[in-house]
C-alpha atoms as a printed R data frame, in Angstrom:
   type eleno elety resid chain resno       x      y       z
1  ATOM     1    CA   UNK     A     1  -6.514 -5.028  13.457
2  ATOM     2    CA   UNK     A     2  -7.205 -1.755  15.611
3  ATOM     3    CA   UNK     A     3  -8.774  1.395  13.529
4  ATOM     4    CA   UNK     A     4  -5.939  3.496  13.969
5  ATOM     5    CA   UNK     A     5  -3.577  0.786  12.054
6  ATOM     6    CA   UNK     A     6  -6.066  0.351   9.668
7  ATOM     7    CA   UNK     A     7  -6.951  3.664   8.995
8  ATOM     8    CA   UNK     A     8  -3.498  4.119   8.710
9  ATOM     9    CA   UNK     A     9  -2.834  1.104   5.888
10 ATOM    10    CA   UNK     A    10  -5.955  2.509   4.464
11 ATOM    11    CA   UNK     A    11  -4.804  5.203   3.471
12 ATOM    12    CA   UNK     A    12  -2.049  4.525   2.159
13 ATOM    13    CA   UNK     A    13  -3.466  2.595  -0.447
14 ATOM    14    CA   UNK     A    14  -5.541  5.227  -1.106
15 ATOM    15    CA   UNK     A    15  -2.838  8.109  -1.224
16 ATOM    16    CA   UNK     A    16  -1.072  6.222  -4.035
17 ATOM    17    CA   UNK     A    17  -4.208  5.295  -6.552
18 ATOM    18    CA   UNK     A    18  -5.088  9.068  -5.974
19 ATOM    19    CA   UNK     A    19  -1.903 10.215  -6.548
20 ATOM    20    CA   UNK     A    20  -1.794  8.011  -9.651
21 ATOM    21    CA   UNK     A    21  -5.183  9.268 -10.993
22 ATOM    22    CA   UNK     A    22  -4.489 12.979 -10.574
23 ATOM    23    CA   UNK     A    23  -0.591 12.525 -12.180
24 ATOM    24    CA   UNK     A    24  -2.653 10.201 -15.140
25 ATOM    25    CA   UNK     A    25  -4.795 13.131 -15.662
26 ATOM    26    CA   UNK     A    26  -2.405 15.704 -15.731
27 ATOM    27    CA   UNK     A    27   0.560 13.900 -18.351
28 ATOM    28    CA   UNK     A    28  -2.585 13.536 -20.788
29 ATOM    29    CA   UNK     A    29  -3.699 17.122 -20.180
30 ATOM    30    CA   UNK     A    30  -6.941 16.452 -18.860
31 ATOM    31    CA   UNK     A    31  -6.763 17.526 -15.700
32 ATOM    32    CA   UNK     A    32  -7.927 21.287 -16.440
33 ATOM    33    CA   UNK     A    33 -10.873 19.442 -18.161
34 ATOM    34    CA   UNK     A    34 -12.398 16.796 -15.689
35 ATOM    35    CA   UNK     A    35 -14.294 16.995 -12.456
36 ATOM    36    CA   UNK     A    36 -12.974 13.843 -10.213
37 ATOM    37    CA   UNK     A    37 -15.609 12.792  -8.283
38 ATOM    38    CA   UNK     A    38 -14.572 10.672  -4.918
39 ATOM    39    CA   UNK     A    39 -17.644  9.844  -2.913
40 ATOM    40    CA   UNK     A    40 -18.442  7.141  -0.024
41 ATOM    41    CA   UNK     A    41 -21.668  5.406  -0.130
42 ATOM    42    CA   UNK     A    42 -22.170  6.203   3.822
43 ATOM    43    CA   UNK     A    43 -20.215  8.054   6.826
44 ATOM    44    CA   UNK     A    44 -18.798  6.388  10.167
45 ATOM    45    CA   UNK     A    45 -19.283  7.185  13.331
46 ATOM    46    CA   UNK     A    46 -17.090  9.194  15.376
47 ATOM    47    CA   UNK     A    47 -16.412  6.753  18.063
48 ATOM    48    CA   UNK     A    48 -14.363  3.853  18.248
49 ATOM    49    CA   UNK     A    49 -16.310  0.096  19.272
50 ATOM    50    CA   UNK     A    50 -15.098 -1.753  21.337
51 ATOM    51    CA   UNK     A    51 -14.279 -4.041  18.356
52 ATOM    52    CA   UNK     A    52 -11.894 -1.586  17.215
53 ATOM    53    CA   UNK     A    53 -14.100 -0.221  14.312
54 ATOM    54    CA   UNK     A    54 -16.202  2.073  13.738
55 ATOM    55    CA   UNK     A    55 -19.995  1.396  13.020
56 ATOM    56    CA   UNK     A    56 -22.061  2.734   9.761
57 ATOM    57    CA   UNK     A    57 -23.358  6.765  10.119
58 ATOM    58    CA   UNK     A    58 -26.063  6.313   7.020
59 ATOM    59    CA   UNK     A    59 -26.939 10.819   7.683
60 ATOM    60    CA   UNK     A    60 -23.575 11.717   6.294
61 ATOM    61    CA   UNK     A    61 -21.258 10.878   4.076
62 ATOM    62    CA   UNK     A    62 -17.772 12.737   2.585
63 ATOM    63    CA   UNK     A    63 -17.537 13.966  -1.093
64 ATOM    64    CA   UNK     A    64 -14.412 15.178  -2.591
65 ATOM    65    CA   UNK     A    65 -14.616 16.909  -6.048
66 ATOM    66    CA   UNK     A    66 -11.387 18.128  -7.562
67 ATOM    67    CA   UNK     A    67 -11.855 20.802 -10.630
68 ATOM    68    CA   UNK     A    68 -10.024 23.145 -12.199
69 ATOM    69    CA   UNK     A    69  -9.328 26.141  -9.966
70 ATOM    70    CA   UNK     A    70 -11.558 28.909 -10.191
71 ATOM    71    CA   UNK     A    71 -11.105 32.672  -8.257
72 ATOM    72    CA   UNK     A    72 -12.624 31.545  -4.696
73 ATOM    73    CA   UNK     A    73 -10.714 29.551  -2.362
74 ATOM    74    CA   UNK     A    74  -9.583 26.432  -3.774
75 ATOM    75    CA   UNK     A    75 -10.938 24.321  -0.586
76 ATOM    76    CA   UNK     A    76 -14.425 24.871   0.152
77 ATOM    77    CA   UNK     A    77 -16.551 23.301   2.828
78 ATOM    78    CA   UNK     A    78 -20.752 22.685   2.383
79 ATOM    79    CA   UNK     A    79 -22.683 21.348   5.475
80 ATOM    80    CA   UNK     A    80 -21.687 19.814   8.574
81 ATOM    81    CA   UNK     A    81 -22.734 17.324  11.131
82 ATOM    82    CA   UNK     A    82 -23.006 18.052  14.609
83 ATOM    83    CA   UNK     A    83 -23.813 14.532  15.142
């Protein structure tokens, strides 16, 4: 299957469980109470193979952490890669 398909079917998966989680959390009244924590255990590179894929990129990795909102900017941004 080519990344952007699976990427695509990915995600999807992904979209619902989250979806699920956050929805979960917020009928029990925990969401103004928990930190979810959604981490990868390595990044990918930017470019495509030619297998279709993309290989490992072990430097970086993406974190999402969802919290109760505080007074700054409810998306925040720390680090890059220019790599």
């Amino acid at each position: 299957m080519d990344n952007v398909r699976a990427v695509k079917r990915g995600s999807g998966m992904l979209d619902a469980g989250w979806a699920a989680l956050l929805s979960d959390l917020k009928e029990r009244g925990l969401l103004d109470t928990t930190l979810v924590v959604w981490i990868g255990e390595f990044g990918r590179t930017p470019r495509i193979t030619a297998q279709g894929g993309r290989d490992h990129w072990p430097r970086t990795f993406s974190v999402v952490l969802l919290a109760r909102p505080t007074s700054q900017s409810s998306t925040m941004v720390f680090g890059s890669s220019t790599r």
